[in-house]
VOPAGU-2260 file (C-alpha; in pm, 1 decimal, decimal comma):
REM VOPAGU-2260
SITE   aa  ch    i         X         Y         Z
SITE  UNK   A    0       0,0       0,0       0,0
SITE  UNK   A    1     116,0     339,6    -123,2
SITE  UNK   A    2     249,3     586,4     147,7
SITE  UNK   A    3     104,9     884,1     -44,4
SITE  UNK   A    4    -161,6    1087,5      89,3
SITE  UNK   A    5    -236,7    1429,1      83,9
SITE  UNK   A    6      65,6    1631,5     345,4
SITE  UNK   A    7     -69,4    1622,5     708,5
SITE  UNK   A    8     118,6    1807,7     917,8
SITE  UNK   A    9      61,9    1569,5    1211,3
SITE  UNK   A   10     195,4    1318,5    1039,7
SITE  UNK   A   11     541,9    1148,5    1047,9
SITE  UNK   A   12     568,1    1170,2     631,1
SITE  UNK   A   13     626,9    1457,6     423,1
SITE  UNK   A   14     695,5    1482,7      25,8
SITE  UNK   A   15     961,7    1647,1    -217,3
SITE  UNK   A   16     825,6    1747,4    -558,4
SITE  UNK   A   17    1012,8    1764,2    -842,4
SITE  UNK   A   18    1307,5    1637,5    -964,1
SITE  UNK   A   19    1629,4    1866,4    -760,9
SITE  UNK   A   20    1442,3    1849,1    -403,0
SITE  UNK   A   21    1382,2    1460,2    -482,9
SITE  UNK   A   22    1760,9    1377,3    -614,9
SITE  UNK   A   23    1880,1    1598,1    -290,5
SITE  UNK   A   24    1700,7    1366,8     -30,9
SITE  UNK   A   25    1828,2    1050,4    -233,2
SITE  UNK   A   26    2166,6    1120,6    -200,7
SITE  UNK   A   27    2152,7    1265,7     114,0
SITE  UNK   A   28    1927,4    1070,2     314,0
SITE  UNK   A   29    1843,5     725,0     201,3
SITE  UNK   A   30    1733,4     545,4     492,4
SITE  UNK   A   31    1471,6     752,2     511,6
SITE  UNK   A   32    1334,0     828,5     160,6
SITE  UNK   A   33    1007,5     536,9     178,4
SITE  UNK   A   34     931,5     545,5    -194,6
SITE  UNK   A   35     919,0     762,9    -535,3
SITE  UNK   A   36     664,0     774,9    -791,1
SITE  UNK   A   37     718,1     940,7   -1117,1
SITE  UNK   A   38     592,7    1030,6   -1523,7
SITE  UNK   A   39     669,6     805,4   -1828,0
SITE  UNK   A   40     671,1    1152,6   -1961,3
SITE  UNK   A   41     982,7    1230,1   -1724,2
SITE  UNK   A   42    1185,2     924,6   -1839,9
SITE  UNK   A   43    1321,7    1192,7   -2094,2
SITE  UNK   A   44    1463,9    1392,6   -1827,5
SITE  UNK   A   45    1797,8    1267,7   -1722,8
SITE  UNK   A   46    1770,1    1374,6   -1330,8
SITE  UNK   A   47    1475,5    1125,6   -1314,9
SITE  UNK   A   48    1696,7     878,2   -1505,9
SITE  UNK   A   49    1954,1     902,8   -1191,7
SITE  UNK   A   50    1705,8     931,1    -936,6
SITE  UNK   A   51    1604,1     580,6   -1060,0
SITE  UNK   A   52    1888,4     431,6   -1066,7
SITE  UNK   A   53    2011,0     587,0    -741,0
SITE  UNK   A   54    1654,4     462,6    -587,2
SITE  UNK   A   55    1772,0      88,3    -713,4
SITE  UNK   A   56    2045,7      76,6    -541,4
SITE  UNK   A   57    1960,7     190,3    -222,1
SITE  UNK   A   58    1616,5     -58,1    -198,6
SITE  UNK   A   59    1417,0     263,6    -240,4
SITE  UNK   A   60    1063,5     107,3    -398,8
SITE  UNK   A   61     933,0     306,4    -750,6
SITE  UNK   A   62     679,6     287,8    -921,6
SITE  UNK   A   63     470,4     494,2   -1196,7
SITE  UNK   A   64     195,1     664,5   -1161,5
SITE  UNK   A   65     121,1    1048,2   -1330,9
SITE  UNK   A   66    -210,4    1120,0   -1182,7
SITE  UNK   A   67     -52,6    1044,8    -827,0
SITE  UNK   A   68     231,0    1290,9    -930,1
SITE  UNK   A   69       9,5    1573,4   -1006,9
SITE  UNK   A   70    -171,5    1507,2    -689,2
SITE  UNK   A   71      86,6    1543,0    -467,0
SITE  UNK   A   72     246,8    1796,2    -668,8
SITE  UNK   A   73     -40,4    1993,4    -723,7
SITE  UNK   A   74     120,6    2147,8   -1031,4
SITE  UNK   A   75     171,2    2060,0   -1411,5
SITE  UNK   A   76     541,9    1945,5   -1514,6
SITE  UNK   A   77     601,4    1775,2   -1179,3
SITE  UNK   A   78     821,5    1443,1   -1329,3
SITE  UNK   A   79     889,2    1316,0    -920,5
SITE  UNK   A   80     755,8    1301,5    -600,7
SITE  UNK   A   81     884,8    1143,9    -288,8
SITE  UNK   A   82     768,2    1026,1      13,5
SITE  UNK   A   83    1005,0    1043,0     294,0
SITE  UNK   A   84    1048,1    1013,9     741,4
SITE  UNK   A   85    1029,9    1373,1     885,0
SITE  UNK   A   86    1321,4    1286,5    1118,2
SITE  UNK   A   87    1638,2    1516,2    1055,3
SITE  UNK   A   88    1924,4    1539,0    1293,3
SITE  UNK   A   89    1926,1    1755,1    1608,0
SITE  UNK   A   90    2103,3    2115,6    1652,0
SITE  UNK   A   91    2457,2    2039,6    1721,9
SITE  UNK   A   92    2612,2    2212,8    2039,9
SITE  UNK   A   93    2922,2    2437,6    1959,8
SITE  UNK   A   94    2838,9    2506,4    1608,3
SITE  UNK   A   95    2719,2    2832,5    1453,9
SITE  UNK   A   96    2339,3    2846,3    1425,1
SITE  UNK   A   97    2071,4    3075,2    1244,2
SITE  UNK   A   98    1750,4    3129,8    1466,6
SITE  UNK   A   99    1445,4    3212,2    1316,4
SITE  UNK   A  100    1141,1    3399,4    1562,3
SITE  UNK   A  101     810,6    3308,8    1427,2
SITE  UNK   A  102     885,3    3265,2    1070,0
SITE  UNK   A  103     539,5    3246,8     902,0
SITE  UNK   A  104     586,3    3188,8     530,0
SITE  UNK   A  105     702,4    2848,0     379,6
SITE  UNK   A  106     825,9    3014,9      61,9
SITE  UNK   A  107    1045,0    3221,0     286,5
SITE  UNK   A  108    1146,7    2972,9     530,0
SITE  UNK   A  109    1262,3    2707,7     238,1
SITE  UNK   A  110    1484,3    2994,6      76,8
SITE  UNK   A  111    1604,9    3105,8     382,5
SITE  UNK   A  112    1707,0    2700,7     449,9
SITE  UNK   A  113    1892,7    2736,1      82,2
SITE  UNK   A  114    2101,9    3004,4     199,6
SITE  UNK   A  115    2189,0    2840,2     458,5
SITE  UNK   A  116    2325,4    2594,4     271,8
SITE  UNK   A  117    2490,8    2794,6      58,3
SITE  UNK   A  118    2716,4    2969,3     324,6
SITE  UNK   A  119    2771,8    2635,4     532,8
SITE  UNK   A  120    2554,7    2713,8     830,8
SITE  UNK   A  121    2395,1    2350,9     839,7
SITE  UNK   A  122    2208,3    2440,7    1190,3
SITE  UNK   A  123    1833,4    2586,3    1247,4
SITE  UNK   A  124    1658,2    2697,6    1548,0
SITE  UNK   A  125    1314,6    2761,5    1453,1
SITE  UNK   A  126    1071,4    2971,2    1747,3
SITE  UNK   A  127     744,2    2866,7    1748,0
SITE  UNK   A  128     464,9    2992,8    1618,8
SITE  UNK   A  129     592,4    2932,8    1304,6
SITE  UNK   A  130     576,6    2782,1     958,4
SITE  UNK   A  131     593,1    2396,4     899,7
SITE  UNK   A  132     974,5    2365,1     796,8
SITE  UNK   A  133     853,9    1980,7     642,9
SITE  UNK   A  134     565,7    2109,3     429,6
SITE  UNK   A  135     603,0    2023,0     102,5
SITE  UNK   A  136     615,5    2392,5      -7,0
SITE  UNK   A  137     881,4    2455,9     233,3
SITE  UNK   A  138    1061,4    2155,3     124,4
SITE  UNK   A  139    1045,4    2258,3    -275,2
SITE  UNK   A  140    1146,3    2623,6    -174,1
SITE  UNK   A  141    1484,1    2520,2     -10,9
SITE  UNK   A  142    1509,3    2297,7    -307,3
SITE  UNK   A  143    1633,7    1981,7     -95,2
SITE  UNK   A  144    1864,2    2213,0     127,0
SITE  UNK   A  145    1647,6    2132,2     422,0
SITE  UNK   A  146    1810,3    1750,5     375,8
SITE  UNK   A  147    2133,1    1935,5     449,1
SITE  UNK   A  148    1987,1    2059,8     795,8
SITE  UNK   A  149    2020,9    1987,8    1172,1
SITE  UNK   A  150    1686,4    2169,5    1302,9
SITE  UNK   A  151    1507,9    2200,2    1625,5
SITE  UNK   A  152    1199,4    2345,3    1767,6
SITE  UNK   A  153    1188,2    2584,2    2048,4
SITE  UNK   A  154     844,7    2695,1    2230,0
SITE  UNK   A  155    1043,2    3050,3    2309,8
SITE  UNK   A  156    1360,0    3207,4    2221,3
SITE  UNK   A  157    1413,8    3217,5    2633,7
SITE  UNK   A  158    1400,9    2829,4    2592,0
SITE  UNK   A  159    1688,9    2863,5    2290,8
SITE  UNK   A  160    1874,9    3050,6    2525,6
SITE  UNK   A  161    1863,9    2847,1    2819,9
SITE  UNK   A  162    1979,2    2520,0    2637,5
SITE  UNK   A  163    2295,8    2685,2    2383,4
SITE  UNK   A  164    2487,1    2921,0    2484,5
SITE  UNK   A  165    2609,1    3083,4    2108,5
SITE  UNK   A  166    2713,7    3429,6    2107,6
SITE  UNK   A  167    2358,8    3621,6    2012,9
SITE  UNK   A  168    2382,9    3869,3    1732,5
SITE  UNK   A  169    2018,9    3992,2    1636,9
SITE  UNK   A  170    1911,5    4138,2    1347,9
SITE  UNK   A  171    1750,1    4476,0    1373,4
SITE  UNK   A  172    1701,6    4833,2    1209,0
SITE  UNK   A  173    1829,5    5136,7    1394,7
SITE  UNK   A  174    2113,9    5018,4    1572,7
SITE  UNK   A  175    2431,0    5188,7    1610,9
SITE  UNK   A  176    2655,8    4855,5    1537,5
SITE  UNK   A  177    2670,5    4762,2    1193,0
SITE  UNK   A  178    2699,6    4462,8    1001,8
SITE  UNK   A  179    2976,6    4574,0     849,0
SITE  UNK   A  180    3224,9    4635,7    1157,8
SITE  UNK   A  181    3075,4    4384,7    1365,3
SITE  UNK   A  182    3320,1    4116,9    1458,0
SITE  UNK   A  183    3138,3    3757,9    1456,9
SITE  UNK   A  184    3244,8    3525,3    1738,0
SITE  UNK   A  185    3244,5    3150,8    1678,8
SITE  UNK   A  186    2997,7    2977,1    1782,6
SITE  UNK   A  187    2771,9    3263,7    1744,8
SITE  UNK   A  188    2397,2    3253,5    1650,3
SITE  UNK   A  189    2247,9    3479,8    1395,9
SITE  UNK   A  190    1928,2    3570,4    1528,4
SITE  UNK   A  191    1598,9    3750,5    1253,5
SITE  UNK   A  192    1266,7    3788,6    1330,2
SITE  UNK   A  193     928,1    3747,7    1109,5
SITE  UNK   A  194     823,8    3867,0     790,3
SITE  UNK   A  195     565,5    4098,2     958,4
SITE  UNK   A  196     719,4    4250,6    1292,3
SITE  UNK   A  197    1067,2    4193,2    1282,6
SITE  UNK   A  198    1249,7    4097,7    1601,1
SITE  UNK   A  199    1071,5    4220,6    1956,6
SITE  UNK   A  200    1286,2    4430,8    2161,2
SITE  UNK   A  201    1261,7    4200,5    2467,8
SITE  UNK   A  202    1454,3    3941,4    2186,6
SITE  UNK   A  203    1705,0    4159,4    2035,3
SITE  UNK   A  204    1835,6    4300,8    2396,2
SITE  UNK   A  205    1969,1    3960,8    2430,5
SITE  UNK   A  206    2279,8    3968,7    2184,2
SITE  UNK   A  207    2426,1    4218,3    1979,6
SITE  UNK   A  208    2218,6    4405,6    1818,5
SITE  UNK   A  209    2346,4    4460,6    1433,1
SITE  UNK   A  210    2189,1    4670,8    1176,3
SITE  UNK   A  211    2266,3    4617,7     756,9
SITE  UNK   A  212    2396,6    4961,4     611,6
SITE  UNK   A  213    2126,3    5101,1     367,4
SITE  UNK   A  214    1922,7    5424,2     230,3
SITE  UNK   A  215    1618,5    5555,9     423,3
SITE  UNK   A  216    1401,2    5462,8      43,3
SITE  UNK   A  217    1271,9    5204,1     267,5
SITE  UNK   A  218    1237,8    5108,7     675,0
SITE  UNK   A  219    1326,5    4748,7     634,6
SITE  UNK   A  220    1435,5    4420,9     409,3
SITE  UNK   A  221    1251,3    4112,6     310,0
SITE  UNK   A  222    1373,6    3860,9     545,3
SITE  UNK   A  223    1504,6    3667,6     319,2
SITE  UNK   A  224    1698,5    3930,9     167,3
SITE  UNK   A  225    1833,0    4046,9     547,4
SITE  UNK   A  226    1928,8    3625,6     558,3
SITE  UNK   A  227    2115,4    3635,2     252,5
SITE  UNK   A  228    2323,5    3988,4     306,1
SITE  UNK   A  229    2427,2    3868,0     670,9
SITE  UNK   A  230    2528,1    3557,1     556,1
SITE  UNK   A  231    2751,0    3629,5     279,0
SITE  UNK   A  232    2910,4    3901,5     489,4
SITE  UNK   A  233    2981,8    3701,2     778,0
SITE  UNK   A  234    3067,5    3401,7     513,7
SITE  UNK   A  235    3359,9    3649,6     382,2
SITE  UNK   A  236    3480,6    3756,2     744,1
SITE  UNK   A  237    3484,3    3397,8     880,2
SITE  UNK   A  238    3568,5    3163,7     618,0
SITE  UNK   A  239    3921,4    3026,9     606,6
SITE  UNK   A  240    4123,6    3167,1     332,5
SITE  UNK   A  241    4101,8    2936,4      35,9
């Protein structure tokens, strides 16, 4: 009997649609991908070829079947969907982590996860209220990043606090220290609020609070944009020399 059902977030099972976010969880977590079903149609695209044969090797059951695609998918095009175990590894102690306060939109929270990735900050507090970070929309947005990720929930950011003990730098606009000149110390977490009402101010008195360098044409950034721009810069000040 087919795993596939429409995404519950109660559940223990999530999905990855489309061919990158499904190769990404193949390669990167086997044990816990449950089964792929895919298009004849896609048999001309070679990522489905090597998601196949990956699959093969590694036991992972496949089978065909387009109208399940599109249903799970919920979009035209979709070649692949997998089912997979949401169980991803917890936040490691000692490393450098990004906190997120009541992120609200998937879209945003799987291309913040991509970022992430990008400038090797593999670690993600996540504050609740927040978005699902194993909906299947947050899962295509990061684009199989999230496979990448050590995650955990926390009920408040006191509760972050009280369990790792990262140097705090938070995110904010108006505040005399700027990204720029700020010094980052290892292991440090990078603390942003929501898409709506930034960071509180009973949050951002505990850390550093760091402001991005821009015009007054606007009062803030899209998150996502304020994720990126902090994370290259403290990618260039921190990285080894290569």
């Amino acid at each position: 009997m087919s795993v596939f059902k429409p995404y519950d977030k109660r559940s223990d099972i999530s999905f990855t649609m489309g061919v990158y976010p499904t190769y990404e969880l193949l390669i990167r977590l086997p044990g816990k991908t449950l089964e792929i079903a895919y298009t004849r149609d896609g048999l001309r695209n070679k990522g489905l070829v090597d998601i196949l044969a990956i699959a093969k090797k590694a036991g992972v059951h496949t089978f065909e079947n387009a109208q399940l695609v599109g249903k799970i998918a919920k979009r035209e095009g979709a070649y692949v969907v997998a089912a997979f175990k949401k169980d991803l590894p917890r936040l490691e102690p000692g490393t450098n982590h990004v906190v997120l306060v009541n992120p609200s939109d998937m879209g945003n929270l799987g291309t913040t996860i991509r970022t992430m990735a990008s400038f090797g900050i593999n670690n993600l507090a996540i504050i609740k209220p927040s978005a699902d970070v194993f909906d299947p929309k947050t899962v295509r947005a990061s684009m199989g990043s999230l496979f990448q990720m050590r995650f955990d929930y926390f009920s408040s950011y006191a509760d972050y606090r009280t369990k790792f003990h990262n140097h705090l730098y938070t995110f904010v606009t108006g505040s005399q220290d700027m990204l720029a000149a700020t010094n980052f110390v290892s292991p440090y977490a990078l603390v942003f609020g929501n898409e709506g009402s930034g960071l509180d101010k009973d949050i951002s008195k505990h850390g550093q609070p760091v402001s991005i360098e821009q015009t007054t044409s606007t009062d803030s950034l899209n998150v996502t944009v304020t994720v990126g721009i902090v994370l290259h810069t403290v990618y260039t000040k921190t990285a080894p020399t290569r």
